[in-house]
MIDOSE-1310 file (N, C-alpha, C; in nm, 2 decimals, decimal comma, always signed):
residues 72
xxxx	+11,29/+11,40/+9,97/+11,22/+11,29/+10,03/+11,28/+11,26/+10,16; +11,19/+11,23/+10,31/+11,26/+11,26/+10,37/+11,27/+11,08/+10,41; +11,37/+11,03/+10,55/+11,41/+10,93/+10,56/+11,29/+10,83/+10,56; +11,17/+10,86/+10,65/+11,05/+10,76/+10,58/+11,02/+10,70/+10,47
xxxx	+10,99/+10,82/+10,42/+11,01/+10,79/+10,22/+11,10/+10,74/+10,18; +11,20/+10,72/+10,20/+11,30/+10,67/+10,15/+11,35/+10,48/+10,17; +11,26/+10,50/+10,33/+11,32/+10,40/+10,40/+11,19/+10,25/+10,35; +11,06/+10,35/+10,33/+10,98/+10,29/+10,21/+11,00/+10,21/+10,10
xxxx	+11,06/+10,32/+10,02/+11,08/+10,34/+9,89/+11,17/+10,22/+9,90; +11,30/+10,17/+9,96/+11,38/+10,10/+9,93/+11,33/+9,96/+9,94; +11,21/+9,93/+10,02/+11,14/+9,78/+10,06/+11,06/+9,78/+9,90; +10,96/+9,86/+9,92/+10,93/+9,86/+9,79/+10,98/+9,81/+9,62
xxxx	+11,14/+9,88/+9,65/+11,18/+9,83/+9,49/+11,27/+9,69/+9,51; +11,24/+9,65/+9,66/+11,32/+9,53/+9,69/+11,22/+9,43/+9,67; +11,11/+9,43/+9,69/+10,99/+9,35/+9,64/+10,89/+9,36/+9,53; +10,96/+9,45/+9,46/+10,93/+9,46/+9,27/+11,03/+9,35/+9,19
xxxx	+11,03/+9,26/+9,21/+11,09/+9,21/+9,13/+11,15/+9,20/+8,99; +11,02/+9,23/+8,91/+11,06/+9,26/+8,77/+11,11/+9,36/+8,73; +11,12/+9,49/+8,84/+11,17/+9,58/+8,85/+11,09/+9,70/+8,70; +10,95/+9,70/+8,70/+10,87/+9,74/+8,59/+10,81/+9,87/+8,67
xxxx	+10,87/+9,90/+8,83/+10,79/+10,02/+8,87/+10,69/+10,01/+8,93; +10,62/+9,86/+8,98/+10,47/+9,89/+9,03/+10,50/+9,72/+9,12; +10,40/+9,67/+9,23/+10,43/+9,61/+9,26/+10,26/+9,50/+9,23; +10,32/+9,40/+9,19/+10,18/+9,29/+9,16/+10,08/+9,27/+9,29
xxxx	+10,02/+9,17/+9,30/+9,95/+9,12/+9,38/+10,07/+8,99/+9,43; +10,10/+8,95/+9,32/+10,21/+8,82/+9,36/+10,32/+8,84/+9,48; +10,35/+9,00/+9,42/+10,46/+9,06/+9,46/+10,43/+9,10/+9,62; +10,37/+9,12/+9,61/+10,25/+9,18/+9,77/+10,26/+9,04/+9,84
xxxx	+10,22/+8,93/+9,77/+10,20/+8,84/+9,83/+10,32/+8,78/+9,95; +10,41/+8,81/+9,87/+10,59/+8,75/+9,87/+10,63/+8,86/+9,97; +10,55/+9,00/+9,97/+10,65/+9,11/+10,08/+10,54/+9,06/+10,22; +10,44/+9,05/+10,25/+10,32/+8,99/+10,35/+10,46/+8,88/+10,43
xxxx	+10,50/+8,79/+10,29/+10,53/+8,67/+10,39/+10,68/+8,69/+10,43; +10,72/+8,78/+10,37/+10,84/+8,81/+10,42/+10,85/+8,91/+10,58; +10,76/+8,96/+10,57/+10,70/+9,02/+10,70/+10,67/+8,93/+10,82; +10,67/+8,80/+10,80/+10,59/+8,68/+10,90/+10,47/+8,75/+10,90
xxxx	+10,42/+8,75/+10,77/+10,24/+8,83/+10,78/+10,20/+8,73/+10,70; +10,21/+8,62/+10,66/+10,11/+8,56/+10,53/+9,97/+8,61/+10,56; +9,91/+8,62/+10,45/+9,79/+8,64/+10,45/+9,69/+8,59/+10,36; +9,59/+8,55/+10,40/+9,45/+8,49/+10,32/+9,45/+8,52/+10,18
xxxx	+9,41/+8,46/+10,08/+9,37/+8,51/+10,00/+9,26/+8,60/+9,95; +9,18/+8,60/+10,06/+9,14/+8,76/+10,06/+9,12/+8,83/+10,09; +9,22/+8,81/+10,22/+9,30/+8,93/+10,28/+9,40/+8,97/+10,19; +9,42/+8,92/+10,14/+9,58/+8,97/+10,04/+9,47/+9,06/+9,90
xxxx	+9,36/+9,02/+9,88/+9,26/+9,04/+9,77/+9,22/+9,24/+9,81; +9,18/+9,18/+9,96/+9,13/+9,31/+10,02/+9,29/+9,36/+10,01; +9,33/+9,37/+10,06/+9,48/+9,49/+10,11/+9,51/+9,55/+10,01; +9,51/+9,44/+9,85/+9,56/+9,50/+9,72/+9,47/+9,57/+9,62
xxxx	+9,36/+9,57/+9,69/+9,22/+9,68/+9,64/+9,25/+9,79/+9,71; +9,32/+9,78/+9,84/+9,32/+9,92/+9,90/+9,43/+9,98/+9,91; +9,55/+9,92/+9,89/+9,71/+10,00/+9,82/+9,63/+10,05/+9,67; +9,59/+9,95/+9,60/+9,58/+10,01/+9,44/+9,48/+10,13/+9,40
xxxx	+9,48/+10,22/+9,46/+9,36/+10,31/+9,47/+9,39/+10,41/+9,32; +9,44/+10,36/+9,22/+9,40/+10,42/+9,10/+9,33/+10,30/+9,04; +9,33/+10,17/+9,06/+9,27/+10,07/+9,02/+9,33/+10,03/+8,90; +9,43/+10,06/+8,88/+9,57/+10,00/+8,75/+9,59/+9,89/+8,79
xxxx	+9,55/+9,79/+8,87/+9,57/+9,64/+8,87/+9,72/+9,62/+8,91; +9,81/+9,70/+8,96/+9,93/+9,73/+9,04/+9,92/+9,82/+9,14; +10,02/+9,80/+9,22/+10,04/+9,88/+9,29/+10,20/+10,01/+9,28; +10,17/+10,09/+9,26/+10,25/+10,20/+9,22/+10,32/+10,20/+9,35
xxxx	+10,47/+10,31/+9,35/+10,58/+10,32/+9,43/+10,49/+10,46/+9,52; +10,42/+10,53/+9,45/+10,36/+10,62/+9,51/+10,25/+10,60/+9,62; +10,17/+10,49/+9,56/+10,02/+10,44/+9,66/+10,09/+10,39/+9,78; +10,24/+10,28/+9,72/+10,26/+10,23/+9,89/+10,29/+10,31/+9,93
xxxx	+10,37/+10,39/+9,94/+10,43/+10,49/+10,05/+10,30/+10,58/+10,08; +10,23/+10,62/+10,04/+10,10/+10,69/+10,08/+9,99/+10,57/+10,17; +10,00/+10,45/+10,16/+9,97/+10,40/+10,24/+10,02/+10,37/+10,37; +10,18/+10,34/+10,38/+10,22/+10,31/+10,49/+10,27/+10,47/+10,58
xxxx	+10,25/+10,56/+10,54/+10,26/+10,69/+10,60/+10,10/+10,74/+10,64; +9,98/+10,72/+10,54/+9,85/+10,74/+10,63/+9,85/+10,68/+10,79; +9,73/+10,78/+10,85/+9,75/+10,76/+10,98/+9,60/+10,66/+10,99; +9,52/+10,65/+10,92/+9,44/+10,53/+10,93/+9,46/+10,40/+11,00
């Protein structure tokens, strides 16, 4: 994994709270505002339909880093 992934991966399990491996909507909600990004509620609706792209109703440690590394 190189330092990207990694450097990812570490925000990620810092804003998993329950520490279950996948990150909520709640959880999204709380890394947005920690960002100075609050966002709408459905902007926060949209964003977490588009990290969650197996549609598990979470967001996996895999989808974010595949999202914040796409060049989109």
């Amino acid at each position: 994994m190189n330092k990207t992934c990694e450097s990812i991966k570490k925000i990620f399990n810092q804003f998993d709270k329950n520490k279950d491996g996948c990150i909520s909507k709640s959880e999204l909600n709380n890394l947005a505002i920690a960002l100075n990004s609050p966002l709408s509620s459905a902007e926060l609706s949209d964003l977490f339909i588009t990290l969650d792209t197996n549609n598990s109703n979470s967001i996996t440690c895999e989808e974010f880093i595949k999202y914040w590394l796409s060049d989109d």
